[in-house]
C-alpha positions, 0 to 999 in steps of 0.5 A: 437044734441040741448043738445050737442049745449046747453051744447056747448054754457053753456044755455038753449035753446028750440029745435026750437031755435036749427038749428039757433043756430048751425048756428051761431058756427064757425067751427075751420077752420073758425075761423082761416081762418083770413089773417095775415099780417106781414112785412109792409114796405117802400121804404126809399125815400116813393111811395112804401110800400109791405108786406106778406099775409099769409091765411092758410099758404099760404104766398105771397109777395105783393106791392103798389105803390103811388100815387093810392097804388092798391095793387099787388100779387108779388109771386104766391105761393099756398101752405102751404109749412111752408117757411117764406117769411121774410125781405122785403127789397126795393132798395133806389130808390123802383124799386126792391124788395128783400125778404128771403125765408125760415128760423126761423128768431125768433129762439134762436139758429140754428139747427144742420148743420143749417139745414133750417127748413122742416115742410112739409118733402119736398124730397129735403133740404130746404134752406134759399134764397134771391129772387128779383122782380121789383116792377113795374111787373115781375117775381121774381128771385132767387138771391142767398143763403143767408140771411138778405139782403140791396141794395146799392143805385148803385143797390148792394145787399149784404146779410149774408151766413155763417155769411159772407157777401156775393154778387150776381148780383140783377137780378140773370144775369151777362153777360146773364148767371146765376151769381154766388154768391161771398164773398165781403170780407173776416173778421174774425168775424161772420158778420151782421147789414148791412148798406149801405151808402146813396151813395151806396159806402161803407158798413157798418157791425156789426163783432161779436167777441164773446165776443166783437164786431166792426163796420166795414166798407167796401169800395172796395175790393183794400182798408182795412176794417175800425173798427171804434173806437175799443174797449173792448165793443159791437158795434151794429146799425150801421146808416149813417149820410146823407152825407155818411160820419158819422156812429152812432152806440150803444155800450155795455159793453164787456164781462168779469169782475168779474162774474155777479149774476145770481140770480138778475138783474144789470143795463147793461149800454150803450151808442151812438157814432158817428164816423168818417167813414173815419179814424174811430175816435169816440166820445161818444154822450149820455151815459145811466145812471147806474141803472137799468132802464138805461139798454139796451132796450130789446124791439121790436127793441131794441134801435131803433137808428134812424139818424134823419132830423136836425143831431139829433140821436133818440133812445128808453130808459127806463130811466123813466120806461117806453119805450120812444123816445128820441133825442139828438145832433150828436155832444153830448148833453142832451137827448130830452124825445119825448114821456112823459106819463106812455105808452110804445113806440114800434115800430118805423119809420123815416118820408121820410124827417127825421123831425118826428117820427112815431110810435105805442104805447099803450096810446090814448084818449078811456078808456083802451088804455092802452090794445091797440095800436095806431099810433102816430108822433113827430117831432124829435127836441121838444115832440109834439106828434100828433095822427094818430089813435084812437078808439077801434082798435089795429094799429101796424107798421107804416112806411112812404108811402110817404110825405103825408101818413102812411101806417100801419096793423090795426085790431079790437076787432074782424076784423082781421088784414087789411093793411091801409094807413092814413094822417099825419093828421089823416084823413080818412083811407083807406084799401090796403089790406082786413083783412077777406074775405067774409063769414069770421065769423066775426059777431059771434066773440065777442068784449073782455073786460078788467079785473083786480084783485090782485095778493096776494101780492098786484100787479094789474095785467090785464086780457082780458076776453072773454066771449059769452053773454047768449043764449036766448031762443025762447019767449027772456028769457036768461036762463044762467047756469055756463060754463066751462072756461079757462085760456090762459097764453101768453109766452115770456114772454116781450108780451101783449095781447090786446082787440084786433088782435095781432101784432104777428102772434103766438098771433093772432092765440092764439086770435082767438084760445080763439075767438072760445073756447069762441064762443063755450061756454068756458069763456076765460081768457087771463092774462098779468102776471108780467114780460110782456110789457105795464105797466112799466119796474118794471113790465116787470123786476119784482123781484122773477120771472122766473128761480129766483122764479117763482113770476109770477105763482101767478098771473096766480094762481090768475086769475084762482081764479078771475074765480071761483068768476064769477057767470057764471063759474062752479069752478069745471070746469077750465083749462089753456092751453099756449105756451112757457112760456105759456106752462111752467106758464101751467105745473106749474099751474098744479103741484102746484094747480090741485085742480084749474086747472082741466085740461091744454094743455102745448105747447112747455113749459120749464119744468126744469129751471136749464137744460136751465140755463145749456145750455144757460149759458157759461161754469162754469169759469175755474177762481177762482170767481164762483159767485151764480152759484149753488145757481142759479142752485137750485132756479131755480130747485126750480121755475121749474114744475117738482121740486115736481109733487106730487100734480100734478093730472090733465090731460095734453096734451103736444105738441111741434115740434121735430125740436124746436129751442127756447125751447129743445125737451128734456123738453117735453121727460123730463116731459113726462116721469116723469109723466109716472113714476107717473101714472099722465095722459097725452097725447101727439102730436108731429109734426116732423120736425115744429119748436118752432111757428109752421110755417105751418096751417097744424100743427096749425090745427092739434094742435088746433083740438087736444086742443079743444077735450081734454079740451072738454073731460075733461072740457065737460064730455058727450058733 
């Protein structure tokens, strides 16, 4: 047993030291048991803040009320059934709550039928239902079928079914009976975006025509629908002025016109307007500029248009490169910049009286902020940004508790995330809801470190490195031998992996996947490759990548390269494991240098770049004009793993759900037979019926087990 921990951990040890040493490696279940907390948010007028725990797969609904914020369990679930609980919705005056069981709400497209996702192979057909409780107690109550729901202030809710918009009494009861779901109005466009007005008398609604789409609104079933400021364009965000009178909304260009290049990126321009919510006449209020970085914002949120205090509009851009807060009169104006620096803003909340901004961004005053989050708040009408955290944690999604706090979910370099609630002034925090239980292996993890190198044709790119310092022997000596080491590459690919717990869930599990390989004795690096977040549109839209070249395979190439300078690292003894995008950078890593990359786990990647142009592209125009649409379809041939597997000689294990809805199943059939037909060694392990993030521990568990044993076996030959 002291060889097979030795040659685990990559040192030397002496047998005495061995039962302390086993000790001291976490179990797999271990090391994912952590609490993720997603969901965070508040009531509009502040005193109430609730959000989903997960441990294990087990999700539940929970609550804090001001001014003591002792936190409540709302639901009572106890097992890992895979059911999302998602879209916490208060009412405006915070006595109840509404949330959506069930679902893939980070699918790009719905299953067949709309079936809801069945990762557990319950008997009976899952659905995706709204359920209600009051926040100060009680049991909840199913409210309806249905989706993405809003609470009037007169204690409405309207939700979405079958891309309607729908109604059902809050409490589940009319008259003493089980009420009945209705269809508040019929339109002829597929519905979403609800907002009510602040006087809980009218509804406004994103209706999507397909290739153009109107803000409507609603306002008793004996009156007309109102489409405010018809257009040929794409209307989206609909955000009420105080006074219930105005709406502010976002307008795109419609599509149409001559066909755009496929093989390169133009500026997609936009703009903000604001109508009258009564006759819907319009003007516009700013217009982005025509360039590349005055395209629409495809950040967390997108142009998070928010109506602010002072009847002043806030909205991200990225007119200078980076993601950035901005401000503008309602009636028109020059644009504010809130936030100058070289840092992206994320996410983003109103304060409860609308004066200031509060939100999270990647900047700070500890060296390498830039690998991190932390929380910020700027007062809506002049960039006087203040800082609400700093250190070396990583701080997400605040929202406005009340007047005096901010309660956002926290996580360190090796804490998991925790619910915590600061001042406006920065002052000390305090924790709402724990991010490890007792016995969680926390002491073992270790604190990642940030790396850079230089992809070949110049481009810095980062890294994070995770790395167990060498063991030491009984008399002190530390006696390190090279170790095996591998390569995590995130998908997306808009992501970022941080020197800490990640803000997405898929994320924090690949943290604490890599926190164990290292805690093992693998040498992990996690790569933020071209065409991720945190470092400027530029490289966020970098030139030659994906489906256009593939440019970004040469910084993964190159981290695997900076791996082999390491004198800790056996170059013999690399591998690449990833998920998505991730999964494709893996299979490409493995086409194209197998002499590098010994070995890879490929989760859910895209294979062939042309069947998913094929697919996500509208039909070839029946018009004369064609554009680059075969030259398109070549290069990304071209850019994809499966264009030329002769160098492919590595080992692979391919695992994906069957019930996929970002990235077909066929692409995982689609290699697999390829690489039978070559003779190339691989395995597989399919899970029916889970979904692209797969929504149950179960699968998580089944799929981390079967990652660990496969690079052990290749990258560890004999233990």
């Amino acid at each position: 047993m002291k060889h097979m921990v030795a040659a685990l951990l990559g040192a030397t040890i002496v047998m005495a030291a061995a039962p302390a040493l086993a000790a001291t490696m976490p179990t797999l279940e271990a090391v994912l048991g952590y609490p993720f907390q997603s969901g965070l948010v508040a009531a509009e007028h502040g005193g109430d803040v609730a959000w989903v725990q997960t441990v294990r797969g087990v999700r539940n609904v929970w609550v804090a009320r001001a001014p003591d914020y002792v936190p409540r369990q709302v639901t009572a679930n106890t097992d890992d059934d895979g059911q999302e609980l998602t879209q916490l919705t208060f009412s405006p005056d915070g006595a109840r709550l509404a949330w959506v069981r069930g679902g893939d709400h980070d699918a790009n497209w719905p299953a067949e039928g709309n079936l809801a996702p069945d990762p557990a192979a319950a008997p009976d057909q899952p659905q995706v239902t709204i359920w209600a409780a009051e926040v100060a107690g009680g049991a909840p109550v199913k409210v309806a079928e249905g989706d993405a729901p809003a609470i009037s202030a007169k204690g409405v809710i309207a939700f979405v079914k079958d891309k309607q918009v729908w109604t059902a009494p809050l409490d589940g009861q009319k008259d003493g009976k089980e009420g009945k779901p209705e269809r508040l109005f019929f339109d002829r466009g597929k519905d979403g975006a609800l907002a009510w007005s602040p006087d809980g008398e009218r509804l406004a609604f994103v209706s999507n025509r397909g290739d153009h789409g109107f803000i409507g609104v609603f306002s008793g079933k004996d009156r007309p629908l109102v489409y405010l400021a018809p257009s040929t364009g794409h209307d989206d965000e609909p955000r009420w002025s105080p006074d219930s009178h105005r709406i502010a909304f976002t307008r795109r260009r419609g599509e149409g016109g001559p066909p755009e290049p496929i093989l390169e990126e133009r500026p997609d321009p936009w703009s903000v307007w604001v109508a009258d919510a009564d006759g819907g006449a319009a003007h516009r209020v700013w217009q982005s500029p025509r360039t590349l970085e005055g395209s629409y914002p495809d950040v967390a949120g997108e142009a998070n248009l928010i109506w602010a205090a002072g009847d002043r509009l806030v909205f991200l851009a990225e007119s200078d490169n980076w993601q950035h807060l901005y401000s503008v009169p309602a009636a028109g104006g020059e644009a504010l910049l809130l936030t100058p620096g070289t840092f992206m803003v994320e996410h983003v909340a109103r304060s409860v009286d609308g004066r200031s901004i509060i939100y999270d961004a990647n900047t700070g005053g500890e060296a390498n902020d830039g690998e991190r989050r932390h929380l910020f708040e700027v007062p809506v009408e002049r960039a006087a940004p203040v800082t609400l955290t700093r250190g070396d944690g990583i701080d997400w999604t605040p929202v406005a508790a009340d007047a005096g706090h901010v309660a956002y979910i926290a996580a360190g370099p090796k804490a998991p995330p925790e619910v915590a609630l600061v001042g406006h002034d920065g002052g000390a925090r305090r924790i709402l809801a724990a991010g490890a239980a007792a016995g969680y292996p926390t002491a073992v993890l270790v604190a990642p470190r940030p790396v850079t190198f230089k992809a070949p044709d110049g481009l810095t790119i980062h890294a994070v490195l995770f790395e167990a310092p060498p063991v030491l022997e009984r008399n002190g000596a530390s006696h390190a031998k090279a170790r095996p080491a591998v390569i995590f590459v995130h998908g997306g690919p808009p992501r970022q992996m941080l020197l800490g717990w990640h803000y997405m869930d898929y994320y924090t599990h690949a943290f604490a996947m890599n926190q164990f390989l290292a805690s093992h004795g693998y040498v992990v690096l996690s790569v933020n490759y071209r065409l991720g977040i945190g470092y400027g549109r530029a490289f966020n839209h970098a030139l030659h990548a994906g489906f256009r070249g593939a440019a970004e395979y040469q910084d993964v190439l190159a981290g695997g390269r900076f791996l082999q300078t390491m004198a800790e690292v056996d170059p013999a003894r690399i591998g690449i494991w990833g998920g998505s995008y991730g999964g494709y950078l893996t299979a490409m890593a493995l086409a194209k240098n197998s002499e590098v990359f010994k070995v890879g786990v490929d989760l859910h990647g895209v294979h062939d770049w042309s069947a998913t142009l094929a697919r996500e592209l509208p039909p070839a125009p029946a018009a004369y004009e064609k554009g680059d649409r075969d030259a398109a379809m070549a290069v990304a041939f071209r850019s994809s793993p499966v264009a030329d597997l002769s160098r492919w000689t590595s080992p692979v294990l391919l695992i994906q759900g069957d019930d996929d809805r970002n990235v077909a199943f066929h692409e995982t059939i689609d290699l697999a037979r390829r690489l039978d037909a070559r003779g190339t060694t691989f395995e597989e392990l399919v899970l029916p019926n889970e979904i692209h993030g797969f929504l149950r521990y179960g699968s998580w568990l089944a799929s981390d087990r079967a990652t660990v044993d496969f690079l052990d076996r290749h990258l560890r030959p004999g233990g």
